[in-house]
C-alpha positions as CSV (number, residue, x, y, z in Angstrom):
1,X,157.9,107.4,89.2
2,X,155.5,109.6,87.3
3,X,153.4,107.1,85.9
4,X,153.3,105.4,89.9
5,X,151.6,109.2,91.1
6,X,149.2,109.3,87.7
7,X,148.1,105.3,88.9
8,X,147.6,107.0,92.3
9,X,145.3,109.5,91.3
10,X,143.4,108.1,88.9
11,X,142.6,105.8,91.4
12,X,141.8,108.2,94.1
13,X,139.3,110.1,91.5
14,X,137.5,106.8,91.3
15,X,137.4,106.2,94.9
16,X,135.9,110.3,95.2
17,X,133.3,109.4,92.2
18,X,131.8,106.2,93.4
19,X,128.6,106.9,95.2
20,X,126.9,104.2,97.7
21,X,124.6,102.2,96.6
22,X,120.8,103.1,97.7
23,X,118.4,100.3,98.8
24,X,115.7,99.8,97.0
25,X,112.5,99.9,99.1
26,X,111.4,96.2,97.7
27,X,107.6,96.3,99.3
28,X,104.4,97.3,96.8
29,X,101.0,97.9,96.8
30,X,100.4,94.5,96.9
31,X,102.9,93.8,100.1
32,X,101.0,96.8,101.7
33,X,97.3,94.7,100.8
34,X,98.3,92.1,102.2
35,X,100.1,93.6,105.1
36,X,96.8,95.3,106.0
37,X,94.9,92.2,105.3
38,X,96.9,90.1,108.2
39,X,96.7,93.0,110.7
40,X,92.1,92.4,110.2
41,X,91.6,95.3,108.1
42,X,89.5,93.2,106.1
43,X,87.4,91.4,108.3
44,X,84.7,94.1,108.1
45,X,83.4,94.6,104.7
46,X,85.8,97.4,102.5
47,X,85.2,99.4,99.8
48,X,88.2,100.6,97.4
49,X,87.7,104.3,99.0
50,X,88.3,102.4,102.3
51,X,91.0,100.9,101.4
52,X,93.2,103.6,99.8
53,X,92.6,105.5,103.1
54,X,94.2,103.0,105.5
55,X,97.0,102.7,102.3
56,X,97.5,106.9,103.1
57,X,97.9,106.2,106.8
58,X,100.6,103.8,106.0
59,X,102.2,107.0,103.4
60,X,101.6,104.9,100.7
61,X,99.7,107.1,98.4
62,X,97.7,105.7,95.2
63,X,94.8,106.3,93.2
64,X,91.5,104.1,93.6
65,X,92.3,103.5,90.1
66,X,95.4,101.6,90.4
67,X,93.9,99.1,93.3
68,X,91.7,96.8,90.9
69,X,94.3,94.6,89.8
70,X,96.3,94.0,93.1
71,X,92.7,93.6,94.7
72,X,92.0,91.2,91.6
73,X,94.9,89.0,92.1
74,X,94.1,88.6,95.7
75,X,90.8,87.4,94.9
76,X,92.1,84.7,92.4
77,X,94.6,83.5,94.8
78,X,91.6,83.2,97.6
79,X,93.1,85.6,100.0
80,X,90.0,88.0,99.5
81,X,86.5,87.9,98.2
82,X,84.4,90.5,97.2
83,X,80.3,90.8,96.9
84,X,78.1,93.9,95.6
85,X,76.9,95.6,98.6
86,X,75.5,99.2,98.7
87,X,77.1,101.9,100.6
88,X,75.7,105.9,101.0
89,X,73.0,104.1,98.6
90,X,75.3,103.1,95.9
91,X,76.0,100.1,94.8
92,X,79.9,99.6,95.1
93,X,82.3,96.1,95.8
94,X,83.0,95.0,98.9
95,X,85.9,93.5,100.0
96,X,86.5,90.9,102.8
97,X,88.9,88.3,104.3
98,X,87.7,84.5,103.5
């Protein structure tokens, strides 16, 4: 009978230690890009700076730095192009829908 109440509460401490599981939030940069992309964000010319700032208003918050490489693999798969254009009188990327 002792060793039935030990079983008992051993188990119990495992059903008090187990925590739920938390669900991963599965969407990226690149899901957010491409999220803005099919709501027309992109059918006026953007630059990177315009970019992260509709990013922000969706409270995803990134560097300019870390855009490049989503923005480059969305060029490669022809979802965006891009063409120097000049903006405040620099010369900067510009990205648009094809």
């Amino acid at each position: 009978e002792y060793d039935k109440v030990r079983n008992e509460a051993n188990i119990e401490k495992v059903k008090i230690i187990q925590r739920p599981v938390k669900k991963p939030n599965k969407k990226g940069i690149y899901e957010y890009v491409l999220e803005i992309k099919e709501g027309g964000f992109f059918t006026e010319p953007r630059t990177i700076g315009d970019i992260k700032d509709k990013l922000a208003e969706l409270a995803v918050h990134c560097k300019t730095t870390t855009l490049p490489p989503y923005l480059n693999k969305l060029i490669k798969e022809d979802v965006l192009k891009r063409a120097k254009g000049s903006k405040d009188e620099k010369e900067v990327w510009l990205y648009k829908s094809k």
